[in-house]
N, C-alpha and C positions, 0 to 999 in steps of 0.2 A: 475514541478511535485512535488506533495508532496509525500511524502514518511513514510513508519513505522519503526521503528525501534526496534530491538531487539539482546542486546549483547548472542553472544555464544559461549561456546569454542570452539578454530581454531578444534580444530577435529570433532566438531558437527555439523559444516560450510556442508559438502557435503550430509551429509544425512538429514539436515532439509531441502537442495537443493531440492532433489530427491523428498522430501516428499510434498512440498509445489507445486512444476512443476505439479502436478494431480490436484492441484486448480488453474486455470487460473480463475477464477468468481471469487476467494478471491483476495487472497493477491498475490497469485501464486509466482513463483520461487524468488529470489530478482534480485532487480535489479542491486545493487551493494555493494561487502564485503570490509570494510575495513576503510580508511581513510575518513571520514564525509565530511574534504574542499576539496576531490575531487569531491563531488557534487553538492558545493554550501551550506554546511553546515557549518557555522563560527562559531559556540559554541554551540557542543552537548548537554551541561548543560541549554542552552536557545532553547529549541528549539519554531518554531513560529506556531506550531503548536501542541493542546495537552500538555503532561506535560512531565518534564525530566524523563529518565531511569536512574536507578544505573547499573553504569559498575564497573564490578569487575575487580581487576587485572589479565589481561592473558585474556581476554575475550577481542570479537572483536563485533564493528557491523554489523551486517545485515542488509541490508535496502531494504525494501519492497514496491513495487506502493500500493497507499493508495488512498481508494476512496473518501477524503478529496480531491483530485483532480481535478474530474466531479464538485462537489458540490461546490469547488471555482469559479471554472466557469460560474456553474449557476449562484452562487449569480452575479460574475460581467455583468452575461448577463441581469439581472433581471427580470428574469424570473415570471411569475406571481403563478409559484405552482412549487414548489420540494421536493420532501419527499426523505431524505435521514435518516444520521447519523451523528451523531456528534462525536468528538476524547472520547473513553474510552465508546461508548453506540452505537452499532450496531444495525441499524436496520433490525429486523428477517422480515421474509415473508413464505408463504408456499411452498414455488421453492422448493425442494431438490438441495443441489447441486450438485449433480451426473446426473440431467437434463439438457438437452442439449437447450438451451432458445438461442434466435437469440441472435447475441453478436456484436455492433454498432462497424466496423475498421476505421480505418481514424479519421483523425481531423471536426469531422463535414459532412463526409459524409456518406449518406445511402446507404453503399454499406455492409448488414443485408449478415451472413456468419454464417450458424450453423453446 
């Protein structure tokens, strides 16, 4: 999984929680606070996707599913058309996201859940 990151301070940790759980189509809740090699992160400062953050002292990371994800996939699937986004340049669409759009569960299955 790739993941986004973003330091915050330990007190700002549960309410950008609360805030972010109302976007499951974004970034939604994270997926995990704290120590980066317990995810498989071996040097914050390099990371292999995108560019480094500055962490400030006292400040933790948040780590977010990132839709660099799907779009590694694609490419390894090679896929003959993907229009995504790239790390630091979202791509916009006319969805709102407060629209309720079918949303793919599973690894590869069509089992469409809105």
């Amino acid at each position: 999984m790739v993941v986004s990151m973003r330091p915050l301070r330990p007190e700002d940790v549960a309410r950008a929680t609360e805030m972010c759980t109302h976007f499951p189509l974004a970034h939604g809740a994270p997926v995990h606070v704290g120590d980066p090699n317990e995810i498989g992160i071996a040097d914050i400062h390099a990371p292999e996707w995108g560019n480094a953050v500055d962490i400030k002292g006292g400040e933790v990371c948040v780590f977010s599913a990132c839709g660099e994800t799907p779009q590694n996939a694609a490419i390894r699937a090679k896929l003959p058309l993907f229009i995504s986004h790239r790390p630091g340049a979202m791509l916009i669409t006319d969805v709102d996201e407060r629209a309720n759009p079918p949303v793919l569960y599973g690894f590869g299955l069509f089992d469409f859940k809105a």
